[in-house]
N, C-alpha and C positions, 0 to 999 in steps of 0.2 A: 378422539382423533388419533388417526396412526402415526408416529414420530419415526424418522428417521434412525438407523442404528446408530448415527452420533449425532449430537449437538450440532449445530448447523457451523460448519468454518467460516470464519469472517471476510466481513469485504475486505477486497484489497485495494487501499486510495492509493493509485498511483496517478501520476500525469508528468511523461516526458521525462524517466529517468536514467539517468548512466548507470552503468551496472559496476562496481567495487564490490569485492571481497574484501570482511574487516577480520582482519588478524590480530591479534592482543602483542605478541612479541618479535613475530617475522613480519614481511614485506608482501604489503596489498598489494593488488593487479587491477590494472582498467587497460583491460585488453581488447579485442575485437567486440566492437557493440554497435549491433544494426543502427544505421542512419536516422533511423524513427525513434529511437533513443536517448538521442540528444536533447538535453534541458535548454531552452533560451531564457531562463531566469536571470536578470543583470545583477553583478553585485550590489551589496547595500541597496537597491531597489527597496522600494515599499508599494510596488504594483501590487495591487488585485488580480493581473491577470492569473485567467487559471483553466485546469482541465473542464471543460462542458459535459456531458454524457449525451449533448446533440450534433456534437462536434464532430465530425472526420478525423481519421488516423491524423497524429502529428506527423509533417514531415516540415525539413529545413528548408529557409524561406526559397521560392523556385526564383532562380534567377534570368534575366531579362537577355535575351539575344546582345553577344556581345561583353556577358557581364560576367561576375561570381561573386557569388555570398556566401558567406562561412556562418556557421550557429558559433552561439555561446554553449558550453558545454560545464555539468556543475556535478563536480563529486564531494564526497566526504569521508575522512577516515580520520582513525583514533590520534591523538595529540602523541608524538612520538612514535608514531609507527611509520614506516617509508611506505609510501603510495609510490608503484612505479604505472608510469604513464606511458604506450607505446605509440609509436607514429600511424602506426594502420589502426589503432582505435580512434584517434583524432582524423582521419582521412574517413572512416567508417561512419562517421559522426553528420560528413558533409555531403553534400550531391554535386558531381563532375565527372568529367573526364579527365582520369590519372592526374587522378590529384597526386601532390606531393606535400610534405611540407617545409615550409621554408626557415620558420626559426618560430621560437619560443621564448618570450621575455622573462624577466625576473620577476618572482613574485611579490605581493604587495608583505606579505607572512613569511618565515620560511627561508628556505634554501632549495635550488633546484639545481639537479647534476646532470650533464646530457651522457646518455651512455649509448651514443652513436644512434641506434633505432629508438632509442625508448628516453625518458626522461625521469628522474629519482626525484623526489618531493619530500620535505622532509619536516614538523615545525615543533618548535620543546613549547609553544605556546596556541593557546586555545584561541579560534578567533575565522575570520573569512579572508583567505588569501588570492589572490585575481594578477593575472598575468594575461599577456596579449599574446596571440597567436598568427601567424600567416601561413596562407594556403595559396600554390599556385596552380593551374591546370596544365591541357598540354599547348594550351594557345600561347602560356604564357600570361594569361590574367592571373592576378592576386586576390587577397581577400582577406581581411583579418576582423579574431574575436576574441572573446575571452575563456582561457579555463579560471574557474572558479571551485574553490577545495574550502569544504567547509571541515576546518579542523575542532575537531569534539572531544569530550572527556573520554576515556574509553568505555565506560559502562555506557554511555550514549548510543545508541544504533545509528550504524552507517549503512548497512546492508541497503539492497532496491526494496525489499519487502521479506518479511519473515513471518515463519508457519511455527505452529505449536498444534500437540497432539494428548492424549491421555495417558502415552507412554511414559510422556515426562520429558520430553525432547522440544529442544527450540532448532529449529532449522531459518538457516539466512539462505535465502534465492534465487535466482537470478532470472527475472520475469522473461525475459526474452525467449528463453531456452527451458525454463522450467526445474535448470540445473541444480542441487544444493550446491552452496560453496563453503557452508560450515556446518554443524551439528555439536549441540553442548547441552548435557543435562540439567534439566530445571529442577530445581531445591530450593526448600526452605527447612531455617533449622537441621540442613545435615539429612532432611528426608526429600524423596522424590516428591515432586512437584508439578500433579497432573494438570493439562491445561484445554481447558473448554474453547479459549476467545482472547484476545488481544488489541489492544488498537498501543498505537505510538501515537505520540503528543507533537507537536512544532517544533520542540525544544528537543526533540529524539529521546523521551524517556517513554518505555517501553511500560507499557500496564498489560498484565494478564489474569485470566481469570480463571480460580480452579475449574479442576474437572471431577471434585467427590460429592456436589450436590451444595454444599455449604456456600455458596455463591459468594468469594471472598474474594477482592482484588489485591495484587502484589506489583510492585514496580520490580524488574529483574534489570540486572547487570546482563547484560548483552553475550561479555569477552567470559562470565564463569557462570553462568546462568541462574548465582543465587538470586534468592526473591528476598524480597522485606513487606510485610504485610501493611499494605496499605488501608485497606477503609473491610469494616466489617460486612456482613451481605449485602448485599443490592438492594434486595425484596423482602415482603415480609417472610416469616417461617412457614415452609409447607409451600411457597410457590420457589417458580424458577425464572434466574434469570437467562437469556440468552440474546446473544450479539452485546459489541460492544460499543461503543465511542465514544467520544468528548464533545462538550457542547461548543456553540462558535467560540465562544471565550477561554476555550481549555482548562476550567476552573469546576465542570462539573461531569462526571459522567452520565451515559445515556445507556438504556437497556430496555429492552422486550419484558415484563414480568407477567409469565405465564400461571395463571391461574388454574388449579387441577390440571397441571398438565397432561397432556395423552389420553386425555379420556374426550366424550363428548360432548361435557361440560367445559372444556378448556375454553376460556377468555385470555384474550393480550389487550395488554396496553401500553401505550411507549411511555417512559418516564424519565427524570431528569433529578439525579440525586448529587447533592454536594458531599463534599467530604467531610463535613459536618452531619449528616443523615438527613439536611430535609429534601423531601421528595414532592418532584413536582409533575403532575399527568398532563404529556402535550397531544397524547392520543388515547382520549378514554376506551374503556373496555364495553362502553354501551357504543360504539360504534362496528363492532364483533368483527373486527379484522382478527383472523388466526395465522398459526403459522406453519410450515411444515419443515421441521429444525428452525430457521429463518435468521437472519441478520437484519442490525443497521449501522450506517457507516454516515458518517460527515465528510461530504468531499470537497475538494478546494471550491466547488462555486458555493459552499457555506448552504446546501439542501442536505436534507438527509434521506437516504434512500433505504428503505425498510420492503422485504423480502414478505407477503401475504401468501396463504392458500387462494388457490383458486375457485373454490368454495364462497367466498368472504368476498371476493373480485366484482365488481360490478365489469369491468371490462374483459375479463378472461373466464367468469360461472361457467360458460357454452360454449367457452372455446374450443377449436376442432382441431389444435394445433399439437396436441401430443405432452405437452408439458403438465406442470400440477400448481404451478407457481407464477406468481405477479409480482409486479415493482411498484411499490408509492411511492412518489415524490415529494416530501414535507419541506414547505419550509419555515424554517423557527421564528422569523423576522415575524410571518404576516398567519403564522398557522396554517396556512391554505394546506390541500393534500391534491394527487392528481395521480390516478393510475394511469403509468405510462407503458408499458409493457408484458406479454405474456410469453412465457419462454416456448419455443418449439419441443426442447427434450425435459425428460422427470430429472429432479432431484439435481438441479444445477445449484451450488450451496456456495462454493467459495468465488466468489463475486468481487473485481475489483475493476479499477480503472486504470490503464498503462495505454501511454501514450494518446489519449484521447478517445482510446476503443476499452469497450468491455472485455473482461475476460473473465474467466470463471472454474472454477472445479467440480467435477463430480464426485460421488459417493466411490467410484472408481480407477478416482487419479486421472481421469481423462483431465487435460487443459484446453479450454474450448476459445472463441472470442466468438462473442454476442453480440448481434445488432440490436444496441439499444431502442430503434423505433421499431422494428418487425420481431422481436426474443429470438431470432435464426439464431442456429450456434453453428460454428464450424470448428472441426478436431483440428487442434492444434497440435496436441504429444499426448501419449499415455506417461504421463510422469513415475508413475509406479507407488504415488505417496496419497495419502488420503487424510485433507488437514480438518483437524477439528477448529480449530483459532488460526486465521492468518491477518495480518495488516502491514499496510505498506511503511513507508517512510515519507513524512511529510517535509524532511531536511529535505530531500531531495527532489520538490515541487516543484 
């Protein structure tokens, strides 16, 4: 089978995040961020609720003739580094008419400074800080919510989502816009440190996986981009792995291991390896799904969505729609599988979820968003970057 010139970039689990720049020594920003952007995640909550891939774009709750509703809004940034917060991203955040805002409380963490438009956030301790917010319109109604700032160690990822490439580069991004807002070279031992795929854990610790064949995982520090070698290959010798993620319990990795790959004897099968090496098959290889690059990803409704040939597709074999690729839908609880989608365009690869819609990357840096029931894509930006490994941040659910 024909492979793709790179390794298939990873999905991006995103749903409903604010966008933060993490800076190791100077001063983050959460600045202008579209309205559908806003997380309503409560603090200290232990909801389930989560992004669907049946779901409509998120927006903030619609309020009722005569009323106004404010979201809760949930960032993250490194313990000791200022997070500045400005008034027209909290306005950005909500739906009205000229909106304003009226005051910002003290945090539960922390210190917060008003600096007239914008507000300074500051905490020497690691932990979840939540403050109340009020919004008024031009009626004159109110409305108040919470900011919630999840403060993390610095090697912890804050970013919205992050890409990795073969060059040896970690890029933090800002889903909205497609923007970088960092770039830091990945190493290990003092050497470059190519990177095939990615996924971040709950806990924001970043796993990436080479890009020289040796299928080896590293957890990387975020803020310097060194790696520390975490678990030895994936798969056996002579196959590959590709796509990445963690199982529901974040305890074991999950990967595609391609058998002969690139030829047309290539078999996939999904599996589930501890960090101890035992390996477990939750999608055998006598059911001949292949892949074309391909990912999978675990996303908050706890399914996993793995990327097939359209070859292999019982739903997409004849499809007349232009694409090369399908979506299964697994899930781990019950085993079950469900081809739910055939994409309209070829070689759509970097696959993720933000704000409750699909979006996705081509082999060309186009940023598209995908109608997860019909594969439609529509152009979003030519970004100009073309990732081999991307995943989101799960801090930011």
């Amino acid at each position: 089978m024909k492979m793709p010139k790179y390794q298939l970039f990873g999905f991006i689990a995103l749903a409903a995040v604010s966008v933060v720049s993490f800076q190791n020594c100077s001063q983050a920003n959460f600045s202008q961020v579209p309205a559908q952007l806003a997380s309503s995640t409560p603090d200290n909550s232990n909801s389930t609720d989560s992004a669907s891939p049946n779901d409509g774009p998120s927006t903030p709750d619609t309020a009722s003739p005569g009323t106004l509703s404010a979201v809760d809004i949930t960032l993250a940034v490194n313990k000791g580094v200022t997070l500045n917060i400005t008034q027209a991203s909290i306005i950005a955040a909500n739906k009205g008419s000229m909106l304003k805002v009226d005051s910002v409380g003290t945090p539960s963490l922390g210190t917060l400074t008003s600096k007239g438009s914008s507000y300074d956030f500051v905490s020497s301790s690691v932990g979840t800080a939540s403050m109340a917010y009020t919004i008024s319109d031009s009626n004159n109604l109110k409305a108040t919510a919470k900011i919630i700032i999840k403060v993390v160690e610095s090697d912890i990822a804050t970013a919205p989502f992050y890409g990795c490439n073969l060059d040896g580069k970690l890029y933090s991004l800002d889903p909205a816009t497609g923007n970088v807002l960092k770039t830091v070279d990945l190493t290990y031992n003092g050497n470059k440190l190519p990177c095939s795929d990615m996924v971040i854990s709950k806990s924001g610790v970043v796993y990436a996986k080479d890009g020289d064949g040796s299928n080896k995982i590293y957890t990387i520090d975020v803020s310097t981009g060194k790696g520390v070698l975490y678990q030895g290959s994936l798969v056996a010798s002579g196959n590959r792995s590709v796509g990445l993620t963690l199982s529901v319990d974040g305890l074991s990795l999950i990967t595609s291991e391609e058998t002969d790959p690139g030829r047309s004897s290539q078999t996939n099968s999904l599996i589930q390896v501890s960090k101890s090496g035992v390996k477990t098959v939750l999608i055998p290889a006598s059911d001949r799904y292949t892949m074309y690059g391909g990912d999978v990803k675990l996303l908050p409704d706890n399914m996993m969505y793995w990327t097939i040939t359209n070859e292999t597709s019982t739903l997409c074999r004849n499809s007349s729609k232009g694409g090369n690729q399908a979506v299964l839908k697994y899930d781990p609880a019950t085993g079950s599988k469900k081809e739910i989608a055939c994409f309209d365009k070829k070689n759509i690869f970097g696959l993720g979820f933000a704000s409750k819609a699909l979006y996705g990357f081509s082999e060309q840096g186009n940023l598209v968003r995908v109608d997860i029931n019909t594969g439609n894509t529509t152009l979003i930006k030519n970004t100009g970057l073309t990732f081999i490994g991307a995943a989101a941040n799960p801090i930011l659910w």
